[in-house]
Each structure stands twice: as C-alpha cells, then as structure tokens.
C-alpha positions as CSV (number, residue, x, y, z in Angstrom):
1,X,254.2,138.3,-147.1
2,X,250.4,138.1,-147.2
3,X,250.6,134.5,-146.7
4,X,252.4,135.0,-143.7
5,X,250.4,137.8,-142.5
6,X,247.2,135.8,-142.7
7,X,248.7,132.7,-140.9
8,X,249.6,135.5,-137.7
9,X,246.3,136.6,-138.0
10,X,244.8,133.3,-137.6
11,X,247.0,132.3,-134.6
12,X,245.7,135.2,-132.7
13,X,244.3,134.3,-129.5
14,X,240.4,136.0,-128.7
15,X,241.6,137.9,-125.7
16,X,244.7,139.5,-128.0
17,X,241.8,140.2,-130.8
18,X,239.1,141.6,-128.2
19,X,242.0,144.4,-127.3
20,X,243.0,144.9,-130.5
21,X,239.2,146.2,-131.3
22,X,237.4,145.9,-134.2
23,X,239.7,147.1,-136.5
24,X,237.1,150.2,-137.1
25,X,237.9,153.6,-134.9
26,X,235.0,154.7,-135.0
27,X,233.1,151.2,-134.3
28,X,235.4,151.3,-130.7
29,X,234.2,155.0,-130.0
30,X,231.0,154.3,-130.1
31,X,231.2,150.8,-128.0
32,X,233.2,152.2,-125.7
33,X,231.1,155.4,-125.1
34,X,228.1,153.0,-124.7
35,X,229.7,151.0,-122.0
36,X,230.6,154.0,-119.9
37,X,227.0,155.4,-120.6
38,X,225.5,151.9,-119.4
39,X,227.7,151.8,-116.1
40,X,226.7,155.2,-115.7
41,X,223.3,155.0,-115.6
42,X,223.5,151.9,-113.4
43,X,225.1,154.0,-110.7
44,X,222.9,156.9,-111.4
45,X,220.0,154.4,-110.5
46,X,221.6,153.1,-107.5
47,X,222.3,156.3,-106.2
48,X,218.7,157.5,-106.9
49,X,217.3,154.8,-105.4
50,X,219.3,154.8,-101.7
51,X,218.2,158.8,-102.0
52,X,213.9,157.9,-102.4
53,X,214.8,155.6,-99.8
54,X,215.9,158.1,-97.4
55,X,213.6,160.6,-98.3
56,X,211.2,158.2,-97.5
57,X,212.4,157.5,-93.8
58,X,212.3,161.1,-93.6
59,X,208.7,161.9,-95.1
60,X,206.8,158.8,-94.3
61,X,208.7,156.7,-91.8
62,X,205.3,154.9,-91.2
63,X,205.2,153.6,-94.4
64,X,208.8,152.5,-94.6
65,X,208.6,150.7,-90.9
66,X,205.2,149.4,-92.3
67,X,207.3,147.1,-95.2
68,X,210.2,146.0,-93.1
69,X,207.6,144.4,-90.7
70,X,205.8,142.6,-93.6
71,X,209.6,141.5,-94.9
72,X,209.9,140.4,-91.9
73,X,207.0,138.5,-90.8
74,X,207.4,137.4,-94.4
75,X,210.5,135.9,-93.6
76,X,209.4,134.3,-90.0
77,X,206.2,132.7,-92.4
78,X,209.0,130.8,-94.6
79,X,211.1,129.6,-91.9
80,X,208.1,128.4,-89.9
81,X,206.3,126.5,-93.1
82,X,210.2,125.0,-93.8
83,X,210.5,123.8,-90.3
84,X,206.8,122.5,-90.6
85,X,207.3,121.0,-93.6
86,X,210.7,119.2,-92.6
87,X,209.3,118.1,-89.1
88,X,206.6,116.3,-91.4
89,X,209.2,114.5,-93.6
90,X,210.7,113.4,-90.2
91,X,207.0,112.4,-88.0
92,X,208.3,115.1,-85.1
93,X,205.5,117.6,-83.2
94,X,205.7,119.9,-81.3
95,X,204.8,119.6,-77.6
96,X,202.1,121.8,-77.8
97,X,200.9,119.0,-80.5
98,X,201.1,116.0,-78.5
99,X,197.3,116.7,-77.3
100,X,196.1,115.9,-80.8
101,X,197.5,112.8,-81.4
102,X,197.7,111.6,-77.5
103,X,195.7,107.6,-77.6
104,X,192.1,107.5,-75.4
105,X,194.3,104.9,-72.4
106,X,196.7,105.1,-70.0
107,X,198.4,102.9,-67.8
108,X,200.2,103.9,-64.5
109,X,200.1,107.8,-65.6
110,X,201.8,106.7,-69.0
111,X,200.2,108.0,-72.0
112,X,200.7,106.6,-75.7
113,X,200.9,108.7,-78.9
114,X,199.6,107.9,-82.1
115,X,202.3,108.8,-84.0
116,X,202.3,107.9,-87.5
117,X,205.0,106.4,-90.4
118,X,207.3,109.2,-90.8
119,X,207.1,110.3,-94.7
120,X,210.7,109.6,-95.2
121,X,210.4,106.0,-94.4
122,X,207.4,105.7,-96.4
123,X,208.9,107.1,-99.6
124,X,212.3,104.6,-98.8
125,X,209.6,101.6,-98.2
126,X,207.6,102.0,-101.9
127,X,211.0,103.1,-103.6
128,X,212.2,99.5,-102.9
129,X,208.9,98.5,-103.9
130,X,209.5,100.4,-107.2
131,X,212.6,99.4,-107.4
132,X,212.3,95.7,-106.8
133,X,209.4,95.8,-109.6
134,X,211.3,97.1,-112.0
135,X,214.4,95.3,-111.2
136,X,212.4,92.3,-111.5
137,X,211.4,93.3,-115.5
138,X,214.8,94.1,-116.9
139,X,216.6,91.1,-115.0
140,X,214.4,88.0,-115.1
141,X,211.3,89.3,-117.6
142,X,213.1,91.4,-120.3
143,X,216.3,90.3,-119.9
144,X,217.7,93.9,-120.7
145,X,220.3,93.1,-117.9
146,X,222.9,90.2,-117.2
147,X,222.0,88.1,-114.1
148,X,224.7,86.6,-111.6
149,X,225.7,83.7,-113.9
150,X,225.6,85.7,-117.2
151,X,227.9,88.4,-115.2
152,X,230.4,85.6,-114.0
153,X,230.7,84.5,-117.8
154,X,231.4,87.9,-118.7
155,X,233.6,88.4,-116.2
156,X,235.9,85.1,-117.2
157,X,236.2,86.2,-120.6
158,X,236.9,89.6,-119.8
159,X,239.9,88.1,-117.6
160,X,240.7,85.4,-119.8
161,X,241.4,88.6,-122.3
162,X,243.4,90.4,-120.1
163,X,245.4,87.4,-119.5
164,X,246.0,86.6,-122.9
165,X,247.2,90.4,-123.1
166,X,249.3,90.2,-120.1
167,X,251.0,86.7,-121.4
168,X,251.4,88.1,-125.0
169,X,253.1,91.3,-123.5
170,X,255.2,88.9,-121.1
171,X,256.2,86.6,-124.1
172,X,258.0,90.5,-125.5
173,X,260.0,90.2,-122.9
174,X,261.2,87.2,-123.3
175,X,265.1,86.4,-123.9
176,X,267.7,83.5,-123.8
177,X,267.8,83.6,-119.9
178,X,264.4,83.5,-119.2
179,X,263.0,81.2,-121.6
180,X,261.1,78.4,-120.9
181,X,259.8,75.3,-122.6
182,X,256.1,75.0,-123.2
183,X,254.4,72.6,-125.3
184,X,251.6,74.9,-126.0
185,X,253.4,77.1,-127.9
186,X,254.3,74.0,-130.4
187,X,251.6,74.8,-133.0
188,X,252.4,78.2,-133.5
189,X,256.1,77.3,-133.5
190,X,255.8,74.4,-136.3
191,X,253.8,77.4,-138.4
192,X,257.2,79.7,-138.1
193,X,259.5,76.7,-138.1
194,X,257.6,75.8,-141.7
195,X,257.5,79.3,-143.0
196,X,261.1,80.3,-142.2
197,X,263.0,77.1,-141.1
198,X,262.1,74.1,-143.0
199,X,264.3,75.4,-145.9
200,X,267.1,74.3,-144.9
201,X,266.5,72.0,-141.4
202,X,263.5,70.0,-143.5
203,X,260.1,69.9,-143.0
204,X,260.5,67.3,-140.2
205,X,264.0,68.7,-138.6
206,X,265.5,65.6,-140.8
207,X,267.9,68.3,-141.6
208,X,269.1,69.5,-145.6
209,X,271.1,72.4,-145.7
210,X,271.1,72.9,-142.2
211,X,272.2,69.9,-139.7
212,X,269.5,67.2,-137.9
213,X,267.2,68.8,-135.3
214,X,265.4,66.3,-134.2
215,X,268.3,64.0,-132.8
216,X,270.1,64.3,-129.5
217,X,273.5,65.8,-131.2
218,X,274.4,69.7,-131.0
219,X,276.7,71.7,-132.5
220,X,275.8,74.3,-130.1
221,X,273.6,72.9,-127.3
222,X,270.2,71.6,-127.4
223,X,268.3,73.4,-124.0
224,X,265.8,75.5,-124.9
225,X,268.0,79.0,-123.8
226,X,270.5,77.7,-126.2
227,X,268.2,77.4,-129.0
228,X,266.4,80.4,-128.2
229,X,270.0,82.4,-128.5
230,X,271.1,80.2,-131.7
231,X,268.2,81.6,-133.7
232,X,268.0,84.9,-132.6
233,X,271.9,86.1,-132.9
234,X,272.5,83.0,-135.6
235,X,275.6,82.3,-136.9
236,X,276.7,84.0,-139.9
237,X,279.9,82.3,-140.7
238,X,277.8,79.3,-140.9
239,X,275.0,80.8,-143.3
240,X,272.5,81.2,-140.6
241,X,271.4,84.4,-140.3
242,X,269.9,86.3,-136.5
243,X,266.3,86.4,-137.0
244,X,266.3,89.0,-134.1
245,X,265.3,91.4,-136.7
246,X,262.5,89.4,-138.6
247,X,260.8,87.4,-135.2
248,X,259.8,89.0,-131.7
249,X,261.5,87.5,-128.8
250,X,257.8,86.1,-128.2
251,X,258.1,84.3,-131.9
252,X,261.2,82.6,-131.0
253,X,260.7,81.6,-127.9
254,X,257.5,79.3,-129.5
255,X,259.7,77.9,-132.7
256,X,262.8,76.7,-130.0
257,X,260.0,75.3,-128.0
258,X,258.5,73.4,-131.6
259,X,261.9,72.4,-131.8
260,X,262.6,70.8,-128.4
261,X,259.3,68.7,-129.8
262,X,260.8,67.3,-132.4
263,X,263.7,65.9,-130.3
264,X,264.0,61.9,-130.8
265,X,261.0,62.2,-133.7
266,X,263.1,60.4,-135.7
267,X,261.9,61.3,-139.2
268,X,262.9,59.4,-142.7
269,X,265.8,60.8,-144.4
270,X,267.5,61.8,-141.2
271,X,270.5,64.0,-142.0
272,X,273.4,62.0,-139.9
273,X,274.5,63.4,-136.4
274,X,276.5,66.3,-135.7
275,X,278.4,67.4,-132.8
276,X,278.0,66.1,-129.3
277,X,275.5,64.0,-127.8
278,X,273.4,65.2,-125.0
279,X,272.1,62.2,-123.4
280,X,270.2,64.3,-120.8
281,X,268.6,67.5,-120.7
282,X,267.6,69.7,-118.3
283,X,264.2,69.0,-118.7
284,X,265.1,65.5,-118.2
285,X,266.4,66.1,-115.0
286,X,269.8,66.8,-115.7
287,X,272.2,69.3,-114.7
288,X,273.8,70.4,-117.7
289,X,272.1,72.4,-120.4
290,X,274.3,69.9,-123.0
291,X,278.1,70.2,-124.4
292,X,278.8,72.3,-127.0
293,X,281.2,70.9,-129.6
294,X,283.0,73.5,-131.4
295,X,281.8,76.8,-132.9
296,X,279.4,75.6,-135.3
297,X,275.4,75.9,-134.3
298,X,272.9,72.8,-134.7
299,X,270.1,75.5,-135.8
C-alpha cells in the first residue's frame, strides 16, 4: 500500500499539488492571510493615491496644471527629437531648413541644395565594405568556409548519398515482377551466391547437388523474374528451400542477376543439362522469358 501510495504521489501534476497546499494547516493560513493582506494594501495605495490626487486639484490646482504641462511638453520634446533623429537617418529637412543648406548659384530662378549622403545609405555602403572584408578572410584567406567548387563537391556527395539511400530503399521493394538485370549488382551477388549457393550449384554454377546454372537449360526458366521467384519461394519438394526469410528482396534480386552472368561460362566439371533449352532470352531480344519443363527448378 505504501508503495503504491508513493507512486500516486509522484504522478501528481504541480497545479493538483499547489491546490492541495502544503500539507501544513497552519503553513496555508498564514500564506493565504498574507496574500489577502498584500492585495489589500495594494488597493489601499491605489485608492489613496487617486484621493491626494484630487485633493490636490482641489487645493493647489496650480501646481497640478503646472506638471501636466511639463508631461506634456515632455512628450512634444521626444516626439520632435524622434522625428529629428529619423529625418536624419533618411537626409530629409524641413522647409524652413532649406536656407541653410541652399548652394551660392542659380540658374533661370533654380536653386540647388547641398544635400548630403543620407546616414542610412552610408551605413549600407561600409557594411558591404565590412562585409566584403571579412567575407574575403574566411573564404579565400582562412579558408574557414567552402568556396563554389568545394560546395559543388559537397553537394555531389551529399546527392550521390541520398541516391545510394533512395536506390537501396528501391532495391526493398523489389519482387519477381519488377526485377531487372543489372551487371553491377554481380559482385555483391557472387559474395551471396558463394556464401549460401555454391553448396550445392558449385562454386562456378557447374552444378553438384543442385543442377547446372551456367548452361542455357531450365527446369524452371532462366529470365531473371524466374530466377528471382525460384530462390525466393524455392522448391521444397526438391530440397531447395525459399530464402525469402534469410535474403531481402534487394539480396536476391543481386544473386539472380550473378547468376544470369554465369550463363554460357562454361566451367570444368559441368553437371550435364537439365530441362529445356532456352536458346533466346529476353535480354537477348526474344519474346519469351524461356519454357519451363516440368515442375522441378534449375536453382
């Protein structure tokens, strides 16, 4: 029971604990009493003060009319000294001011003013300045930052990662309609092939155990979507077991293109042909993806 008691108390949120109080009566009297004291005086104060105020409007209505006009000409002062100050960051005068700054020539009645820079373009002119200086040390002196070409190499390898992520998730997806033969997938094929394969097709695809793989004669068809299917649902009244539970799709797909390598390798100690012959595949330019033979799979 206490362990259970402690693990409510700990799930108590600080609102629920704040209400709950301190656990000590007389510890919540005496905060409570002080709050209402506090918000008591505070009203006290305000109401004392509106009351001096008035009985100073009453006694010495000079005095009171005396500080609104400073507030108030206090209050003119600032807005004139901002409006000053911003018609300065902007080069605008009055036309009272035009006087001062009015050039010694005219020409046909037209006057010219000397009218200086404003400050704002000045302080946009030397912060290029500033910044061009100090772009100029940590790009081309330092070398704290990349320049354009070290950027574009950057950039390649940052795609050339996301493609390699995009292609890797794409080769998950894979299955024995989609797939496709590529050569560059060969190596890490032969690696698979020679880890989980070899045992019974041979080292070579001579065939042991298993029947010739790198002949033109299939039990089961020798396109690439037929191969792909063969060793991932396998045959297991034939003693080949699905590796759909051992390999990703992505894994297959490179060991059944390793295999469509090996086709006319001819390797030494070649188990003889089994099956039918497929004289031309589809990668060949044929229209077939080859004849299956009976029920048995050349995998």
């Amino acid at each position: 029971m206490s362990l259970y008691l402690s693990a409510a108390e700990a799930t108590v949120s600080p609102a629920t604990s704040w209400l709950s109080g301190s656990g000590n009566i007389y510890t919540d009297i005496l905060i409570i009493t002080f709050v209402i004291v506090m918000v008591a005086l505070l009203v006290f104060a305000i109401v004392i003060q509106r009351a001096m105020r008035s009985i100073l409007q009453i006694t010495m209505p000079e005095a009171v009319e005396l500080e609104a006009e400073k507030v108030r000409v206090a209050k003119i002062r600032r807005r004139e000294k901002w409006k000053s100050t911003w018609n300065n960051i902007l080069g605008l005068h009055r036309l009272e001011e035009e006087k001062d700054i009015m050039i010694d020539h005219e020409y046909d009645g037209i006057v010219e003013l000397d009218n200086p820079i404003p400050v704002w373009f000045n302080v946009l002119f030397y912060s290029t300045v500033v910044f061009g200086f100090i772009y100029l040390l940590v790009y081309h002196v330092f070398g704290w930052g990349m320049n354009q070409d070290q950027e574009y190499i950057h950039e390649v390898a940052q795609a050339e990662k996301a493609k390699l992520a995009y292609l890797a998730q794409s080769a998950s997806l894979v299955d024995e309609s989609s797939v496709e033969f590529n050569e560059a997938l060969a190596p890490a094929g032969k690696a698979i092939f020679m880890a989980n394969c070899a045992a019974c097709h041979g080292n070579n695809g001579e065939g042991t155990i298993g029947p010739n793989l790198a002949d033109r004669y299939w039990l089961h068809g020798g396109e690439i979507k037929d191969i792909f299917k063969t060793v991932k649902y396998g045959v297991p009244e034939k003693g080949m077991v699905p590796w759909e539970q051992t390999l990703t799709p992505a894994q297959i797909a490179e060991v059944s293109s390793y295999i469509i390598t090996l086709r006319d390798s001819n390797p030494a100690n070649a188990k003889a042909a089994e099956g039918t012959e497929v004289k031309v595949y589809a990668s060949e330019g044929g229209e077939t993806a080859g004849v299956v033979a009976d029920d048995a799979v050349d995998q």
